[in-house]
N, C-alpha and C positions, 0 to 999 in steps of 0.2 A: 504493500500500500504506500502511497507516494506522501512524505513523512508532513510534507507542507497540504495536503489535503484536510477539511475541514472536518469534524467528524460529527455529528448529526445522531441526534434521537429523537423520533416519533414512535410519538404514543400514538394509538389509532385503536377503536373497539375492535373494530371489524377490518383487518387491511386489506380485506376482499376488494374493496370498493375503488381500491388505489390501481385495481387491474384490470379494472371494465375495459373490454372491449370498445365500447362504445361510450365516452365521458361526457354524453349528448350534456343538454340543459335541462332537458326534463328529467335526468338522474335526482337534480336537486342541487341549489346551489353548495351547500355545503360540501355534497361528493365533489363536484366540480373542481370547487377551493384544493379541495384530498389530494385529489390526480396529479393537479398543475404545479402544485408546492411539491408533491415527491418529483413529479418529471423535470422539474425544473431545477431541485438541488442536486439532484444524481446527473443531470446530461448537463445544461447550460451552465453552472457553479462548481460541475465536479465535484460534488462533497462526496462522502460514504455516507449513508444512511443505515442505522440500525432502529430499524422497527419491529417495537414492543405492540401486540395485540393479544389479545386477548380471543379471539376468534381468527386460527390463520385458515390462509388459504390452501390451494394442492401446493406444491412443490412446484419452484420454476425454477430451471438452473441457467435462465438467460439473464437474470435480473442483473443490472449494470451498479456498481459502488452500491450494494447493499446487503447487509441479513437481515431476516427476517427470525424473530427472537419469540416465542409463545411464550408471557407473564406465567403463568403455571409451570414452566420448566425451568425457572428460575426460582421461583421461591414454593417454598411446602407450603403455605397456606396465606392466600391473599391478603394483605393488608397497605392499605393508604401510604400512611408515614413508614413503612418498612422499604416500599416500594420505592416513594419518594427517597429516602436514603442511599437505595440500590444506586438508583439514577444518578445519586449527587458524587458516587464514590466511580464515574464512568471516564472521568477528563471529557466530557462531553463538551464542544465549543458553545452547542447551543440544545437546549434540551425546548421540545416543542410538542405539545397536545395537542388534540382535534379531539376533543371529547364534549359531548354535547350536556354531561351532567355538571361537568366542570370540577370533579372529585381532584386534580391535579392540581396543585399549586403550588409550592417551593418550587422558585430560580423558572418557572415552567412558563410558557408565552400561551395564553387562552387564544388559538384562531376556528372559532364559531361563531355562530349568530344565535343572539340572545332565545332559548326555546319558550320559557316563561317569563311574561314578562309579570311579578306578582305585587305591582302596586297600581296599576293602570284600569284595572278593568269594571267593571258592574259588579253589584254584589251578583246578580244572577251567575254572570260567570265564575266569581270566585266560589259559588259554591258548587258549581261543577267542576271545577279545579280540584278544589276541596275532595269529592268523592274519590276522582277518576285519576290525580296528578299526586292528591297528598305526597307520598314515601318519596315520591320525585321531585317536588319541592323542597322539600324537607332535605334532603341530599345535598342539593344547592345551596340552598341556604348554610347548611353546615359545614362547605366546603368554602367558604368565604370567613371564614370563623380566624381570627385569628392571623390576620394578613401581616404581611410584613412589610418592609421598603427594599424588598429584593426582590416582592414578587408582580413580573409584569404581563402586562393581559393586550394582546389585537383584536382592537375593536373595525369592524369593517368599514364605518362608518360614523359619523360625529352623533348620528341618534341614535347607531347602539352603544357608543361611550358612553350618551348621557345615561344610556339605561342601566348601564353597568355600574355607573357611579351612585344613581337615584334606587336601585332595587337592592344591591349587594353593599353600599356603604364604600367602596373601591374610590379611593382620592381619582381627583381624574390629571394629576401628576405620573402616577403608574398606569395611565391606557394610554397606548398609543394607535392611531386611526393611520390604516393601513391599506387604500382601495384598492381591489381585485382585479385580476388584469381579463384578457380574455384577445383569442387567438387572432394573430392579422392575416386576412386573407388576401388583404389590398394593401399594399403600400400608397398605391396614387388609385382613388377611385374613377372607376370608368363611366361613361357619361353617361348620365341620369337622362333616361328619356320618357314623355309624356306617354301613359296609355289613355285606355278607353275611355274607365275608371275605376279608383284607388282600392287597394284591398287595405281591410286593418286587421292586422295580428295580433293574436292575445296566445299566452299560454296559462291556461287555467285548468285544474281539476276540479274538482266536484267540491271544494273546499270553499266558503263563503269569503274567507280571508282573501283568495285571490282574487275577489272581483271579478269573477265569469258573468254572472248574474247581474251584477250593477252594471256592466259593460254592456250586454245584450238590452237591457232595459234604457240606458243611456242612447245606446246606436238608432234604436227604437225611434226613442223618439226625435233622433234628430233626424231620422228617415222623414217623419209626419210631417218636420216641420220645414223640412229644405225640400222635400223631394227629389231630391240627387242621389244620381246611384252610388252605389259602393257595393264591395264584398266583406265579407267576414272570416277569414282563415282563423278556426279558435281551435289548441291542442290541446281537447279534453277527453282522456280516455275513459270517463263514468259520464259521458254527456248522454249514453241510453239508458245510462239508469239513474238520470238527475230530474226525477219529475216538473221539478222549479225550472230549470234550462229548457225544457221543452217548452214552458207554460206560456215564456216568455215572447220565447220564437214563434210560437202559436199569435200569442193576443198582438204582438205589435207585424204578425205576417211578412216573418225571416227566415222561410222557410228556404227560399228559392235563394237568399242572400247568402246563408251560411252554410262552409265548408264544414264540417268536424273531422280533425284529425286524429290518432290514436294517437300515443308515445311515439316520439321520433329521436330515433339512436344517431340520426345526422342531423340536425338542424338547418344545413345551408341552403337547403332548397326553399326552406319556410322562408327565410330570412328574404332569399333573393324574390321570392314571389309574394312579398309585402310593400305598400307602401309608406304604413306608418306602424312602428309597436306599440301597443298598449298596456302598460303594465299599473293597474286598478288596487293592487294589492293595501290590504288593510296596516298590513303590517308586513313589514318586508326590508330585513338588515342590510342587504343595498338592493339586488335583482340585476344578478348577471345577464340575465337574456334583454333588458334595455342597453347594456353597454354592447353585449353582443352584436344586436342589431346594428347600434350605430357604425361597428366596424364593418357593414355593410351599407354603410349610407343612407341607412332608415331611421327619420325622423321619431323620436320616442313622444308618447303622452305618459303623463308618469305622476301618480297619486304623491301626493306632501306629506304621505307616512315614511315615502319610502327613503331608505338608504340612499340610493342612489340622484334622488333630487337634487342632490348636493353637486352633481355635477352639471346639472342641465341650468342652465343660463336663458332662454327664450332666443337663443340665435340658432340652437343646437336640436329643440323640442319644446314641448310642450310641458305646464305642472297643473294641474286642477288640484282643489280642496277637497278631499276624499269626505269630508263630510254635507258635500253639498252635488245633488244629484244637479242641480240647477247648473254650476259650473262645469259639470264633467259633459255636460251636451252643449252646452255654451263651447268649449273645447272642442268638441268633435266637430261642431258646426263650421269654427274657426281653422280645422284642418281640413274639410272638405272644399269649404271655400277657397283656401289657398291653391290649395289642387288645381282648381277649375279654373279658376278666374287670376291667380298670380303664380304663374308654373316656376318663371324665374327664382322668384323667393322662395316655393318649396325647392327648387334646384341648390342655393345656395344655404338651407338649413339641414340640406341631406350632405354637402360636404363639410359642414359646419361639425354635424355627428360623426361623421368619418374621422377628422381634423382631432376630434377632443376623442377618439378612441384610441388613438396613437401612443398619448399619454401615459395609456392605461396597459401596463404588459406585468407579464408574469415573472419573469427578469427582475423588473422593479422591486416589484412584492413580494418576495424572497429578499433581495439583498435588504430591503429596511427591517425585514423580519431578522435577518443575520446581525445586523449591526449591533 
C-alpha cells in the first residue's frame, strides 16, 4: 500500500448499497450520497477504504483500495463506545459514518439527512411518531448525549444544520454544510431547442412528503386556468395503487397529460425528455435529482423546505412556498408562460442551471469532507 495514501473508515449499515448496479436517483438520495463518497475516495482521491458494516455483501475481489471488515468479526459482542474505541485505536486519517440513527459519534463526521425531525411537527404526528418511531427516537436522541468539541457532523444543507442544531442541541460551530455533487454529463450544454410543448418532471412515490399529489393538483389547475398544453412525466412506482393520484388525475382530467413511470435505474433519458423539474417535497435535506436535472439544462421549480433552494437564485429556476397551493400554480403558470411566449429567457435559465451545476461535483465533497 503506497505509504503517503490516505486511509479511510466507513461505517455503513448495509455496504450493499455502495455496489448497486444501478446508483439511479430513485435508489434515494442518501444511497446516492453512499456510492459517490466510496467511488470517489477509492478512484479520484486514491484513498484505501476500510469498510465496517454490519450487513456485508457476496465477496468481490475487484474492489479497488478497499476491505471490507463485518462489525461482528471484530468484536464478540456489539457495543457503541467499544466500537467507537476500536475505530479510534485504527490511525485512521478520517473516520466517517453514513448511519441514518446517528448511534456514531467520537472524532466520526454524521453525512445523512436528518430522518426525524422531532421538534417541528403537529401533535397528530408526534403521536404517531410516538407509537411507530418511539425506540428510534429515542436512539437518537441518546446518541447526541454527551457531545464533545471533537465531534463533527455534514450537514447537506444550511436547513438540515439548523435542524441539527435546533433538535439534537449540536453548536452549529461543529456542523459543517457540505453540498452534494452529482454527475457531468455536459461540460458545454448543447443547444436548447423549442418543442411542441413543455413536459414537467417530478419524481414522487406514493409518499405525501414528496408532493406527487400537490403537484398533480397544482398542474390541474393551472391547466383550467391557462389552457396551455403541457405533459406530465411523474416517477411513481405505487401510482396504481395510490387511490388519491388517480383521484386527482381523474377530477382535474390528466389522464391523456400524464406519463407514469416505474423506478428508473438510469435516469438520463427522464432528464433529457423534461423540460422543467419539479421537486414539491415537504421536507427534503437538499434533493439530488433538482441538481441532477440542472446538469442537464433543466430549469428546477423547487419547494422553500427544500435543501437544495439554497442554490436556486431565480436566474437558475424556480422557489414557491410549499405552504401555499396558491403560489405553486402561480409558479407553474409563470413557467409555462415562459415556455410559450419568452423561449429566449427559458433558453438562458436552462444554461443558467447547467452553469450553477458545474459547481457542484463529487470531487469537491469529499475533499471538504477530508479536510
Amino acid at each position: 500500500m503506497n505509504t503517503k495514501r490516505k486511509k479511510i473508515a466507513l461505517v455503513i449499515y448495509n455496504s450493499g448499497e455502495l455496489f448497486l448496479k444501478h446508483p439511479g436517483a430513485t435508489n434515494g438520495g442518501g444511497a446516492v450520497v453512499s456510492q459517490n463518497l466510496y467511488k470517489t475516495l477509492t478512484n479520484q482521491l486514491d484513498c484505501h477504504v476500510d469498510i465496517y458494516t454490519f450487513i456485508k455483501p457476496a465477496d468481490n475481489n475487484d474492489l479497488k483500495n478497499t476491505t471490507i471488515i463485518h462489525v461482528n468479526e471484530i468484536l464478540n459482542e456489539y457495543n457503541n463506545e467499544k466500537f467507537t474505541e476500536y475505530l479510534n485505536t485504527q490511525s485512521y486519517n478520517k473516520i466517517i459514518t453514513i448511519n441514518q440513527s446517528g448511534i456514531f459519534r467520537n472524532k466520526l463526521i454524521q453525512v445523512h439527512s436528518l430522518a426525524y425531525r422531532l421538534k417541528q411537527e403537529n401533535l397528530l404526528i408526534e403521536i404517531i411518531k410516538t407509537l411507530f418511531l418511539y425506540k428510534k427516537i429515542k436512539q437518537i436522541e441518546q446518541s447526541y448525549d454527551n457531545l464533545t468539541e471533537k465531534d463533527n457532523f455534514i450537514a447537506v444543507s444550511y436547513k438540515i444544520k439548523d435542524d441539527y442544531s435546533q433538535n439534537y442541541g449540536i453548536p452549529l460551530s461543529q456542523i459543517q454544510v457540505t453540498y452534494p455533487g452529482c454527475e457531468q454529463i455536459y461540460q458545454q450544454l448543447p443547444e436548447v431547442t423549442q418543442k411542441q410543448f413543455p413536459t414537467l418532471g417530478i419524481v414522487a412515490n406514493s409518499a405525501i412528503n414528496k408532493g406527487g399529489h400537490l403537484f398533480l393538483a397544482a398542474a390541474g389547475i393551472a391547466k383550467l386556468l391557462t389552457k396551455q398544453k403541457f405533459k406530465i412525466l411523474i416517477i411513481a412506482p405505487k401510482f396504481n395503487f395510490d387511490i388519491l393520484m388517480q383521484t386527482i388525475v381523474f377530477i382535474f382530467k390528466l389522464k391523456k397529460d400524464v406519463i407514469v413511470l416505474p423506478k428508473q435505474n438510469d435516469m438520463r433519458e427522464f432528464y433529457s425528455n423534461i423540460e422543467y423539474l419539479i421537486l414539491p417535497s415537504k421536507k427534503e435535506a437538499f434533493g439530488l435529482v433538482a441538481l441532477e436535472a440542472m446538469s442537464f439544462g433543466k430549469p428546477t421549480l423547487v419547494s422553500d423546505t427544500a435543501g437544495c433552494a439554497e442554490i436556486i437564485n431565480f436566474q437558475n429556476g424556480f422557489i414557491f412556498r410549499r405552504d401555499s397551493l396558491f403560489d405553486f400554480v402561480k409558479n407553474i403558470i409563470t413557467m409555462l408562460n415562459l415556455y410559450y411566449n419568452d423561449f429566449e429567457r427559458y433558453k438562458n435559465l436552462a444554461y443558467q442551471a447547467h452553469k450553477t451545476s458545474l459547481k457542484f461535483t463529487w470531487t469537491n465533497f469529499c475533499k471538504k469532507i477530508l479536510e
